[in-house]
C-alpha positions in Angstrom: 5.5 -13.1 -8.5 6.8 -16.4 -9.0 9.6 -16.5 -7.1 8.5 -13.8 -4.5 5.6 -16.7 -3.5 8.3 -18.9 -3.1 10.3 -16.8 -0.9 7.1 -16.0 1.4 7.0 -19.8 1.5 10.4 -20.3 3.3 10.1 -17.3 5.0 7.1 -19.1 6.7 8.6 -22.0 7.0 11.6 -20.4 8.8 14.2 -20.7 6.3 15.1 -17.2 6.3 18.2 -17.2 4.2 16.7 -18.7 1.3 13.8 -16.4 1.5 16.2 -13.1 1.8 17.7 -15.2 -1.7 14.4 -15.1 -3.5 13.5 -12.0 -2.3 16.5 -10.4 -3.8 15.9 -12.4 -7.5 12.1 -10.9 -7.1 13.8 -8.0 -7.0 16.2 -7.8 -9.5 13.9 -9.2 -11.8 11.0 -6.9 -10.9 11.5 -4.2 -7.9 8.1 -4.5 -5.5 7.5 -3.2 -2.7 6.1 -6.0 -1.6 9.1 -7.8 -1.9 11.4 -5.1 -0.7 9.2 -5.5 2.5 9.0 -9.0 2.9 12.4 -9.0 2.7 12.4 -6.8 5.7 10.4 -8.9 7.2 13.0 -11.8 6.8 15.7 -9.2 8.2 14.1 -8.4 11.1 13.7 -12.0 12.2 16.9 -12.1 11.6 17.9 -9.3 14.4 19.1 -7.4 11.4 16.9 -4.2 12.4 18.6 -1.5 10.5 18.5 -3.4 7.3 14.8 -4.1 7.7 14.2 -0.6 7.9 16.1 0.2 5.2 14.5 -2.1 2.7 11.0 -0.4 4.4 13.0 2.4 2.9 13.6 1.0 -0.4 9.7 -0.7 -0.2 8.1 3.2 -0.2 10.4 4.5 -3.2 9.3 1.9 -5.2 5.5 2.8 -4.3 4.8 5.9 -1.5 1.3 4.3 -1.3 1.2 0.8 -0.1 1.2 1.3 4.0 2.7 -1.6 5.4 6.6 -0.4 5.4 5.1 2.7 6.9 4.0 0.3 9.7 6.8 -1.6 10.0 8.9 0.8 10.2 7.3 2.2 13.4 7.3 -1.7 14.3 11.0 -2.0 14.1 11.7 1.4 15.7 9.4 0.5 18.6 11.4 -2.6 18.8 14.6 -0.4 19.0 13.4 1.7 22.0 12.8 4.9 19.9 9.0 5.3 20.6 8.7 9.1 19.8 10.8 8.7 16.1 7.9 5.5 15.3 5.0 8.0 16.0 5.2 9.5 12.6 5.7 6.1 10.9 2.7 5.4 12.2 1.1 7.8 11.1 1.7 7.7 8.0 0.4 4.1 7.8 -3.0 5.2 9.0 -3.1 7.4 6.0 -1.8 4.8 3.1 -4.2 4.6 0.2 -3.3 0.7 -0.2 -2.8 -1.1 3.4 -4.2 -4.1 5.2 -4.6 -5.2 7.9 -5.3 -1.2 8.6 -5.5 -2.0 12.3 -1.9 -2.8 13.3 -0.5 1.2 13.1 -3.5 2.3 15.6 -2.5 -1.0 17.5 1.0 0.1 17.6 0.4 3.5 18.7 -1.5 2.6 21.7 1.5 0.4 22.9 3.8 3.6 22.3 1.1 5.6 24.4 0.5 3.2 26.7 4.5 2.7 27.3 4.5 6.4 27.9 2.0 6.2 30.5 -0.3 8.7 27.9 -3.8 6.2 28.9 -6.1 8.2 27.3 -4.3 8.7 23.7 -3.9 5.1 24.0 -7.2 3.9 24.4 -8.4 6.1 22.0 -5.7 4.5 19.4 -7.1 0.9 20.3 -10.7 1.9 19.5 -9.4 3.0 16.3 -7.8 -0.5 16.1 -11.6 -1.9 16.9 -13.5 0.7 14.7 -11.5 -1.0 11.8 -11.6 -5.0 13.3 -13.8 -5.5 15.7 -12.9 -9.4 16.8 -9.4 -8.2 17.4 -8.9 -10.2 20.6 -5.1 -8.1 21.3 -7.2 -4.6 21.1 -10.0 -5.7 23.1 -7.6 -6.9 25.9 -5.1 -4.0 25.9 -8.7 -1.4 25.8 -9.9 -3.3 29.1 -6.8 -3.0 30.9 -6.1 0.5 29.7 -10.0 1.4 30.7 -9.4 -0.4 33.9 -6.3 2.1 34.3 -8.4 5.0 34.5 -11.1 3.7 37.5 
């Protein structure tokens, strides 16, 4: 835990390569999937999109329950142009027994909706995003401009 705090602390500060470096001792002293997807994380701001999705890969081996590689997974794909392959990604993050913040797969799905010009599918994934946070100030703005869509 030790030393994956410390990577999450130059992750933040924006020293990715030394984060990626204490991500990997977390790991090799103790697999997470926390630290297999933080270390994603790091990857992705990198550019490095394939790895990050692999180490999302690695994050659900080590436990099929925690729902944030789920979601950025879809994230990454999304980010890669393949809406349609991050739908089920998604979906699967809705469902994950041990996730927070629970709102970003419904948030993520009404972009992908909303890209595809599917209005109605998105709104309804952006109330979802509201039934869960209601002060959301991104899911209240993308729900008024996909309402005002419709009139």
């Amino acid at each position: 835990m030790e030393l994956w705090s410390e990577a999450l602390h130059f992750q933040l500060s924006g020293d990715l390569d030394r984060a990626v470096k204490l991500y990997t001792e977390s790991i090799e002293a103790f697999p997470t999937a926390e630290a297999f997807t933080y270390r994603g994380w790091a990857y992705e701001r990198m550019g490095r999109l394939d790895d990050a999705i692999a180490e999302c890969h690695r994050a659900i081996e080590a436990d099929p329950a925690f729902g944030n590689p789920y979601n950025d997974i879809g994230a990454y794909l999304i980010a890669k142009g393949e809406l349609d392959e991050a739908i089920g990604w998604l979906e699967k993050a809705k469902q994950a027994p041990r996730y927070e913040p629970r709102q970003f797969p419904y948030m993520n799905l009404g972009r992908i909706y909303a890209a595809k010009g599917m209005v109605k599918r998105a709104i309804e994934e952006f109330e979802g995003a509201l039934a869960i946070a209601p002060d959301d100030s991104v899911s209240t703005s993308a729900l008024a401009r996909l309402r005002g869509m419709l009139n």
